[in-house]
KEKE-3310 file (N, C-alpha, C; in steps of 0.2 Angstrom, whole numbers, plus 5000, padded with zeros to 4 digits):
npx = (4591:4592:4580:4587:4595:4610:4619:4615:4611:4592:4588:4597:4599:4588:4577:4575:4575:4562:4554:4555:4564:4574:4584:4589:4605:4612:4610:4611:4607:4597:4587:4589:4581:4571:4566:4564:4553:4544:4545:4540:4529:4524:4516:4516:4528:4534:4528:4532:4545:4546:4543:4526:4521:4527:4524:4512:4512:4518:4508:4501:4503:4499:4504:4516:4533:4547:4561:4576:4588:4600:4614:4623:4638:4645:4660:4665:4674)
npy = (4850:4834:4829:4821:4828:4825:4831:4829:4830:4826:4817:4809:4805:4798:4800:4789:4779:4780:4782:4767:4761:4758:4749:4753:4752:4752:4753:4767:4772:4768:4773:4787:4789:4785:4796:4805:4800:4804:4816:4821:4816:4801:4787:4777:4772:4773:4761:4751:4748:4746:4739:4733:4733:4744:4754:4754:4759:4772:4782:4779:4791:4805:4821:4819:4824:4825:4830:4830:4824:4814:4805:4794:4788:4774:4765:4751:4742)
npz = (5594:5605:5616:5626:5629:5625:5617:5603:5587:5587:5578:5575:5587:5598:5590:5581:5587:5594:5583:5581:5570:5575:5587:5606:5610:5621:5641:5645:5632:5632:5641:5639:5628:5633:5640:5631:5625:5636:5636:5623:5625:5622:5626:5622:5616:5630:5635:5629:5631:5643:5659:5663:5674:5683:5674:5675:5690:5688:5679:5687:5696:5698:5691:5690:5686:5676:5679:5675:5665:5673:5674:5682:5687:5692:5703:5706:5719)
capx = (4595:4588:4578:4590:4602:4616:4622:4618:4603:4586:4585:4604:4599:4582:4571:4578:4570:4555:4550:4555:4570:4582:4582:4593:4612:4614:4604:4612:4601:4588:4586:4589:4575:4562:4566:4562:4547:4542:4545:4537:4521:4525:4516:4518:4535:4535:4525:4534:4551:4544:4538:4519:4520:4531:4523:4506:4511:4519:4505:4495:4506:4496:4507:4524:4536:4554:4567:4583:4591:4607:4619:4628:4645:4648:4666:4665:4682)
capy = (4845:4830:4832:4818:4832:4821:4836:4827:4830:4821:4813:4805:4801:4796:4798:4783:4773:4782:4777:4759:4761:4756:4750:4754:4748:4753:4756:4773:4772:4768:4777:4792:4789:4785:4801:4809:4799:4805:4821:4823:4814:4796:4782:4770:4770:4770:4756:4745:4748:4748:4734:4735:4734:4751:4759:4758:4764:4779:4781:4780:4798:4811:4827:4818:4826:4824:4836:4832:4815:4813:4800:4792:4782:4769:4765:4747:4743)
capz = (5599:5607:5624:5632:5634:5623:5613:5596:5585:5590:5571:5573:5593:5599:5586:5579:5593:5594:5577:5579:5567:5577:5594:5611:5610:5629:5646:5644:5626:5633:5647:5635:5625:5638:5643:5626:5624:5642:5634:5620:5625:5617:5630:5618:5619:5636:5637:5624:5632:5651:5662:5662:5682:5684:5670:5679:5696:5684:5676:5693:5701:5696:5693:5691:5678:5674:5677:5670:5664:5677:5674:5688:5686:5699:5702:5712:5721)
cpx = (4590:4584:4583:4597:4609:4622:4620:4609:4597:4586:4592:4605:4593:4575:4571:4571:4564:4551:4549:4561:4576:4579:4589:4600:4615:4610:4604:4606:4596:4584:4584:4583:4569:4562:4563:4557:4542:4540:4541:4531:4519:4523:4515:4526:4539:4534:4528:4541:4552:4541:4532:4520:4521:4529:4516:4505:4514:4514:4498:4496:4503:4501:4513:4526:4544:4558:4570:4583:4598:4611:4624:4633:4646:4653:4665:4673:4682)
cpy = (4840:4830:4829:4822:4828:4825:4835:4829:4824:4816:4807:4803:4798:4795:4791:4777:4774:4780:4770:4758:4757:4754:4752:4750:4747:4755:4764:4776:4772:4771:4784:4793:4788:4792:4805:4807:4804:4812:4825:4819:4807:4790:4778:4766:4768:4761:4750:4745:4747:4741:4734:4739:4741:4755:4761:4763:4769:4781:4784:4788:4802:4817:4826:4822:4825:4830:4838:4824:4815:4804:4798:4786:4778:4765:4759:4745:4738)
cpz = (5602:5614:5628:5634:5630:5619:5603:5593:5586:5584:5570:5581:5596:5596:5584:5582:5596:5588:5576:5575:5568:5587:5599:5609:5617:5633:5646:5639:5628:5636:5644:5631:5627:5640:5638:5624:5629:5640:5629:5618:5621:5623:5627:5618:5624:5637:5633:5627:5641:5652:5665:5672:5684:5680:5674:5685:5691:5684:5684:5696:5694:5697:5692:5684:5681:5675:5674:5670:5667:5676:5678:5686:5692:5698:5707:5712:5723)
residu = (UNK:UNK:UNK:UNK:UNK:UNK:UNK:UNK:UNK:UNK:UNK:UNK:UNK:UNK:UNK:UNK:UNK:UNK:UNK:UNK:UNK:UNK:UNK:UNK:UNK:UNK:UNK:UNK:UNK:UNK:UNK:UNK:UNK:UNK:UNK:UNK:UNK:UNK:UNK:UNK:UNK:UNK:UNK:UNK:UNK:UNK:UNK:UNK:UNK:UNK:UNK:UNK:UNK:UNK:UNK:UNK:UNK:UNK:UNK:UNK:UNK:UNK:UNK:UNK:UNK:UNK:UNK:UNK:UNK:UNK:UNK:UNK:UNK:UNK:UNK:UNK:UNK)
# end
């Protein structure tokens, strides 16, 4: 299964885009798959898919790790 938690195989969801194969269709997408780079140790991908600026301070926090990947709906009225 894929780290991003999607339910679907990592080779038919993120790998894809970890290889270069294929890129993002969605920020959802994307999202999803930085997460699985973050996860199995992939800073190139980070860094190709991230904006240099935001990846450095990342990069700067010693000790950070990821959780979970949460998706929030926003319903504007």
């Amino acid at each position: 299964m894929c780290y991003c938690d999607s339910g679907l195989a990592a080779d038919i969801c993120c790998n894809p885009l970890l290889l270069g194969s294929r890129i993002a269709q969605s920020p959802l997408e994307l999202m999803r798959s930085r997460y699985s780079a973050f996860v199995t140790r992939n800073p190139q991908y980070l860094e190709k898919t991230a904006k240099l600026d935001a990846l450095s301070q990342w990069n700067k926090t010693k000790g950070s790790q990821w959780q979970a990947l949460t998706r929030l709906e926003i319903i504007a009225y």
